[in-house]
C-alpha positions as CSV (number, residue, x, y, z in Angstrom):
1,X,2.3,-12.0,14.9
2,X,4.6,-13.6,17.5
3,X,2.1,-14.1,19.8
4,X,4.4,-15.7,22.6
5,X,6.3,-12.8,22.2
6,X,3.7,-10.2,22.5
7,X,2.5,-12.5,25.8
8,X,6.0,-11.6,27.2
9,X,5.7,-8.4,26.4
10,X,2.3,-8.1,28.6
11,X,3.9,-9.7,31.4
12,X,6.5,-6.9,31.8
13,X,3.6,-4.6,31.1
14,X,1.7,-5.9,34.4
15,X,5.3,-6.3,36.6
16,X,5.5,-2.4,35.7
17,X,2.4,-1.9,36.8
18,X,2.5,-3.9,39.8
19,X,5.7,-1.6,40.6
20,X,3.9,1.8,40.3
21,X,1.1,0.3,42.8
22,X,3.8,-0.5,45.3
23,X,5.8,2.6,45.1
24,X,2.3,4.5,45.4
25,X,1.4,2.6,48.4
26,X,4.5,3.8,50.2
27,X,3.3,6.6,49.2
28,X,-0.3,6.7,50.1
29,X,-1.8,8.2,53.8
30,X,-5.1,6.7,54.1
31,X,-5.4,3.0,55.1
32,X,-7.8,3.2,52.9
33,X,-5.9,3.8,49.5
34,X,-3.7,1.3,50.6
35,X,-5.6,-1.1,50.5
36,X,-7.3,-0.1,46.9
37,X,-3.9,0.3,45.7
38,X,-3.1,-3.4,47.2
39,X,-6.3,-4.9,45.6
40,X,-5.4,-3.5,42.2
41,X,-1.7,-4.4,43.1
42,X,-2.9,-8.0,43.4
43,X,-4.7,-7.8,40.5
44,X,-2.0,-7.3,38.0
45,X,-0.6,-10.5,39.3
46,X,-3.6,-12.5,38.6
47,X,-3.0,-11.1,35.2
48,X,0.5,-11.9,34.9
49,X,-0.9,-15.8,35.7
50,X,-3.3,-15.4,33.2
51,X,-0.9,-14.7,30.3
52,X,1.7,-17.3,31.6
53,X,-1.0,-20.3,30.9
54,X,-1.4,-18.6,27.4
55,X,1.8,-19.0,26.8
56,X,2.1,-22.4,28.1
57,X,-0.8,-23.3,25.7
58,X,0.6,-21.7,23.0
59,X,4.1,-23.9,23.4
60,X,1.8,-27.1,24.1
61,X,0.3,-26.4,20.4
């Protein structure tokens, strides 16, 4: 498997996600669920970081 690929793949995965969180923010009427939906939000991009040091370690290899 081309795991460098499949590591890209994820990324877009998470910027997707981290797209629906905003627009359902926008979206969202209780202060409250905004700031769920931000938490989560931010989340994703902990993942994104996550699977761009994977990749760096796989090209380092």
């Amino acid at each position: 498997m081309d795991w460098e690929a499949f590591l890209r793949i994820m990324i877009e995965d998470e910027k997707a996600a981290i797209n629906k969180y905003r627009l359902a923010m926008e979206q969202a009427d209780s202060p409250s669920l905004r700031d769920a939906l931000k938490r989560l939000m931010d989340e994703e991009g902990v993942h994104i970081d996550i699977l761009e040091h994977e990749i760096s370690k796989l090209k380092a290899a």
